[in-house]
N, CA, C and O atoms as a DFTB+ gen file, in Angstrom:
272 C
 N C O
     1  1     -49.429      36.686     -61.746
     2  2     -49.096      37.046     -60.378
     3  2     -48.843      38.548     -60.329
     4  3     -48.023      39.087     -61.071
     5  1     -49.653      39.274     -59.335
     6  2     -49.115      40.445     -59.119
     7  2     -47.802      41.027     -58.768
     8  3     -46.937      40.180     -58.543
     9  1     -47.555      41.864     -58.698
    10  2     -46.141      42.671     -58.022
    11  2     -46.615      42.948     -56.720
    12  3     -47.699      43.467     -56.455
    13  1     -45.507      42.472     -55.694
    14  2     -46.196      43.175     -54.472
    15  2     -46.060      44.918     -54.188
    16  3     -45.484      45.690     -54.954
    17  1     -46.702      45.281     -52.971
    18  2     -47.148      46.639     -52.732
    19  2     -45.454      47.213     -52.777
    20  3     -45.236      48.357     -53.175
    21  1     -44.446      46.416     -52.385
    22  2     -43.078      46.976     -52.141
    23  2     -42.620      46.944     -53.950
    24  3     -41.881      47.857     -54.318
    25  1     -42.835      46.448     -54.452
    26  2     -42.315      46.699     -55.952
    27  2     -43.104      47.426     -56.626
    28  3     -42.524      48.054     -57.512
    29  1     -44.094      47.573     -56.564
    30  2     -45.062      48.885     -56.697
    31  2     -44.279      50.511     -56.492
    32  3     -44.037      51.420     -57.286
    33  1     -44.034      50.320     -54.960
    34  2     -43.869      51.673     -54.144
    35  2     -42.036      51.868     -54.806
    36  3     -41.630      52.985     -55.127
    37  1     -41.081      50.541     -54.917
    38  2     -39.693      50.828     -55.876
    39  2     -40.339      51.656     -57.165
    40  3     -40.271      52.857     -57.424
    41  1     -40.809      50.872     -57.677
    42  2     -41.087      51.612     -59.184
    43  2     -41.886      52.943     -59.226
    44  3     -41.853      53.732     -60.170
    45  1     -42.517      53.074     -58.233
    46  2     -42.866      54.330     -58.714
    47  2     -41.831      55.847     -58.301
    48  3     -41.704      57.009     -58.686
    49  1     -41.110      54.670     -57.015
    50  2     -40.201      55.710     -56.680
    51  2     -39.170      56.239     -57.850
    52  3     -38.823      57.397     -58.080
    53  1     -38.774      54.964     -58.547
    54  2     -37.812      55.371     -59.339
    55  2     -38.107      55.791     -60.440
    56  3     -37.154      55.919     -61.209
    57  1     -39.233      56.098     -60.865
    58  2     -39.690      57.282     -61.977
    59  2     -40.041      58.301     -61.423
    60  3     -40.310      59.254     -62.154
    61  1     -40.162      58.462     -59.952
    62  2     -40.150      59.779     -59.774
    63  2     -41.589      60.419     -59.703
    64  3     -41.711      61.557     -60.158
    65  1     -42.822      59.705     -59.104
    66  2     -44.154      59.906     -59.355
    67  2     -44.196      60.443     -57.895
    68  3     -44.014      59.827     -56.846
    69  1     -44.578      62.176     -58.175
    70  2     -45.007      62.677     -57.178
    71  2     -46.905      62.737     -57.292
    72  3     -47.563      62.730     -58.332
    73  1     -47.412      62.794     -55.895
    74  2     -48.609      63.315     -56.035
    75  2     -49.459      64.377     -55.306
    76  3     -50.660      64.644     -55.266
    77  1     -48.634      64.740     -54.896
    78  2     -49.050      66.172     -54.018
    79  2     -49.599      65.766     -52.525
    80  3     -49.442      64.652     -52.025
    81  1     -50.242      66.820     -51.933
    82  2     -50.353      67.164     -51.027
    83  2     -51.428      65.850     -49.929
    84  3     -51.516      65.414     -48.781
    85  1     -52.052      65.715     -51.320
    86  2     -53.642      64.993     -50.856
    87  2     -53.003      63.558     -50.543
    88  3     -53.659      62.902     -49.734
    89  1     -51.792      62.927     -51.058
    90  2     -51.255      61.877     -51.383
    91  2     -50.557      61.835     -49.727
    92  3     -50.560      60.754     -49.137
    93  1     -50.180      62.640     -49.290
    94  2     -49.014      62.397     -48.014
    95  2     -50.178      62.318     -46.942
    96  3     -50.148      61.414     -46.107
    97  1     -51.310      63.345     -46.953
    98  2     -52.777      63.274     -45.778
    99  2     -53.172      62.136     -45.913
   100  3     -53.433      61.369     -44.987
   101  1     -53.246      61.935     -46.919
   102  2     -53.967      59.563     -47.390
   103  2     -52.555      59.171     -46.507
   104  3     -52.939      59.056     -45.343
   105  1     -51.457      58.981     -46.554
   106  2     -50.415      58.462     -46.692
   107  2     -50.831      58.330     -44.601
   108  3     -51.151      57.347     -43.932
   109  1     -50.664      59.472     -44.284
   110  2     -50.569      59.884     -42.905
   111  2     -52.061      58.964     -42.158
   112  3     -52.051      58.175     -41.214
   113  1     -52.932      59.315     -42.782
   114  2     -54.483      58.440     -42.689
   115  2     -53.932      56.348     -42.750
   116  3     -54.456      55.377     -42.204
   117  1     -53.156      56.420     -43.332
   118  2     -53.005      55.205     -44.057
   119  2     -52.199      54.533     -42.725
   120  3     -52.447      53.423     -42.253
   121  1     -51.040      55.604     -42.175
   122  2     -50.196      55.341     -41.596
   123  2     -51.010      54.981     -39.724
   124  3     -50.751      54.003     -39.022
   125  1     -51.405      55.453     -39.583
   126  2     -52.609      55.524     -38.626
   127  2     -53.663      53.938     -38.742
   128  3     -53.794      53.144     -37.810
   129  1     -54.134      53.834     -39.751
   130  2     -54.858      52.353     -40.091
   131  2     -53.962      50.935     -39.950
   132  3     -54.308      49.756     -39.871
   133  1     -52.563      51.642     -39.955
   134  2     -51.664      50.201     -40.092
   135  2     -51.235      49.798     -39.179
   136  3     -50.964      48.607     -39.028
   137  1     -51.029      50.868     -38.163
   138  2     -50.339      50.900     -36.516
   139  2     -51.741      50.238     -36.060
   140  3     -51.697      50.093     -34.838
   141  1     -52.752      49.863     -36.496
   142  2     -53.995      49.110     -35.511
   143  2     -53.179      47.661     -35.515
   144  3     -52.337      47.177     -36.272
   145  1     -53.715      47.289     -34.525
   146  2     -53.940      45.453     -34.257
   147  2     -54.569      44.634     -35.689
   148  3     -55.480      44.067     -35.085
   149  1     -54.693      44.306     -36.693
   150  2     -55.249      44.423     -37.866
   151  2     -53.934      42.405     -37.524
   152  3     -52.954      42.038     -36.876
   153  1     -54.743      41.964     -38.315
   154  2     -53.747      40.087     -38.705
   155  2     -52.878      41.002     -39.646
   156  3     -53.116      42.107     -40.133
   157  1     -51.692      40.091     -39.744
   158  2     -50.795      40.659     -40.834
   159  2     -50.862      40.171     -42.493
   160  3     -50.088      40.644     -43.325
   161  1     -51.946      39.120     -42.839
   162  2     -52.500      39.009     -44.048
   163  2     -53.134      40.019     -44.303
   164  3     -52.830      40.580     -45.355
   165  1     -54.381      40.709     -43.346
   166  2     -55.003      41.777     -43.923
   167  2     -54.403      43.004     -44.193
   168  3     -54.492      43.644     -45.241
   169  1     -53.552      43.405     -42.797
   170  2     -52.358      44.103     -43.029
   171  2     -51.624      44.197     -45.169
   172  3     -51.830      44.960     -46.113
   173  1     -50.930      43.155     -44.985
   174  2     -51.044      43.212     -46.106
   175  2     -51.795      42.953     -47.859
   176  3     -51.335      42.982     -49.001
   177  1     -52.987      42.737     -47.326
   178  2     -53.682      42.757     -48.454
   179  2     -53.868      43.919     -48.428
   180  3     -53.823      44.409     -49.557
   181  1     -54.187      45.064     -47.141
   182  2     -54.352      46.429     -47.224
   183  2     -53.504      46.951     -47.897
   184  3     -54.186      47.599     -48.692
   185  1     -52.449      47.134     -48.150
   186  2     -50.872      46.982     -48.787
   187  2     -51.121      47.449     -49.902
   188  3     -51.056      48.605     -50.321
   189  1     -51.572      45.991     -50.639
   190  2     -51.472      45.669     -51.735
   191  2     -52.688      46.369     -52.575
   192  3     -52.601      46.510     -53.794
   193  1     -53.703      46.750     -51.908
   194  2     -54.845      47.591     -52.361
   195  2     -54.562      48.887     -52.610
   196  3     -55.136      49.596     -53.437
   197  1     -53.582      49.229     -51.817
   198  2     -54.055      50.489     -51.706
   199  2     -52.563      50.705     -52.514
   200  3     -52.578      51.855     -52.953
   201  1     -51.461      50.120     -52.823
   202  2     -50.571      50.248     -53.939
   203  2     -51.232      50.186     -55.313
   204  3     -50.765      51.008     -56.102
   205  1     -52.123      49.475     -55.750
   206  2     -53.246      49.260     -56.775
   207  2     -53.702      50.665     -57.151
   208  3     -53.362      51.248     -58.180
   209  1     -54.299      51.020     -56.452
   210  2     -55.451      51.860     -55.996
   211  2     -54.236      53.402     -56.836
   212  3     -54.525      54.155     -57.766
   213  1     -53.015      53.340     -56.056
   214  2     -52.306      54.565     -56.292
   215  2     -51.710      54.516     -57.693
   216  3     -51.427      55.447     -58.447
   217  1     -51.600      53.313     -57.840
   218  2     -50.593      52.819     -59.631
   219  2     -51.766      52.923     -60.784
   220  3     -51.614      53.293     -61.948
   221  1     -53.219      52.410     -60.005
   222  2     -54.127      53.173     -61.399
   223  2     -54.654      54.914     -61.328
   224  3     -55.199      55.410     -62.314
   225  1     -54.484      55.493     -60.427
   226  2     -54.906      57.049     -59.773
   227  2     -53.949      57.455     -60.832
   228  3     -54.446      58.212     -61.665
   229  1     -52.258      57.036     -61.076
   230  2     -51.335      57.377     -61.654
   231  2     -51.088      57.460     -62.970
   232  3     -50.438      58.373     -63.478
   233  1     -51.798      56.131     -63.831
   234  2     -52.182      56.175     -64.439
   235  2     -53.204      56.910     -65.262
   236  3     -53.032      57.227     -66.439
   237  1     -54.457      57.196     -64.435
   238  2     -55.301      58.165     -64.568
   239  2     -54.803      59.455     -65.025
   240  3     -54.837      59.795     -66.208
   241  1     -54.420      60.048     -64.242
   242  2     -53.624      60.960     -64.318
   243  2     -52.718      61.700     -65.256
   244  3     -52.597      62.889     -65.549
   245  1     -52.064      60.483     -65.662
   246  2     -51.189      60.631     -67.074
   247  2     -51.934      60.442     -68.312
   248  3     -51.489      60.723     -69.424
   249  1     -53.078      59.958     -68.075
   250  2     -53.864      59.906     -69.288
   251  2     -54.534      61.388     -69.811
   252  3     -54.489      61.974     -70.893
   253  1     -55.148      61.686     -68.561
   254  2     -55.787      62.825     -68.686
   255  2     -54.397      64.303     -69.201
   256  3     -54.395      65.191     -70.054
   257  1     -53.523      63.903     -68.246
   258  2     -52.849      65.432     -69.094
   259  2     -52.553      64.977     -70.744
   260  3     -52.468      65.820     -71.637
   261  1     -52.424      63.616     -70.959
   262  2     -52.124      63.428     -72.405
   263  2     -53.173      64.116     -73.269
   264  3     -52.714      64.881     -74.118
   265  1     -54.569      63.980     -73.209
   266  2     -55.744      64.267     -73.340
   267  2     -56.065      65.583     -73.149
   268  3     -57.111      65.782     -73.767
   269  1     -55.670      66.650     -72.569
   270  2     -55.429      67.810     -72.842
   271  2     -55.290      68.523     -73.896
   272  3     -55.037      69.724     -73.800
């Protein structure tokens, strides 16, 4: 079973994972897609994708400066 998008968005808060600039314009884009009329399953499967989506970007990320 997955973690939902809200235990996702705790944990990353509480390590403290910033991602700059490009992250808050998605965020703002994101915020805009959710205020639609959308069912609230898709609603939240959107959620849950796009928490995915940011927890492997994050991952990514940390790999590559390791790899440096």
């Amino acid at each position: 079973m997955s973690p939902s998008p809200l235990t996702i968005v705790a944990q990353r808060s509480a390590i403290g994972v910033s991602v700059g600039s490009v992250t808050s314009e998605h965020e703002q884009q994101v915020a805009k897609l959710t205020k639609a009329l959308y069912p609230v399953d898709r609603q939240a499967k959107f959620l849950e994708l796009q928490a995915e989506v940011e927890t492997l970007l994050c991952h990514l990320q940390s790999l590559q400066r390791v790899r440096r």
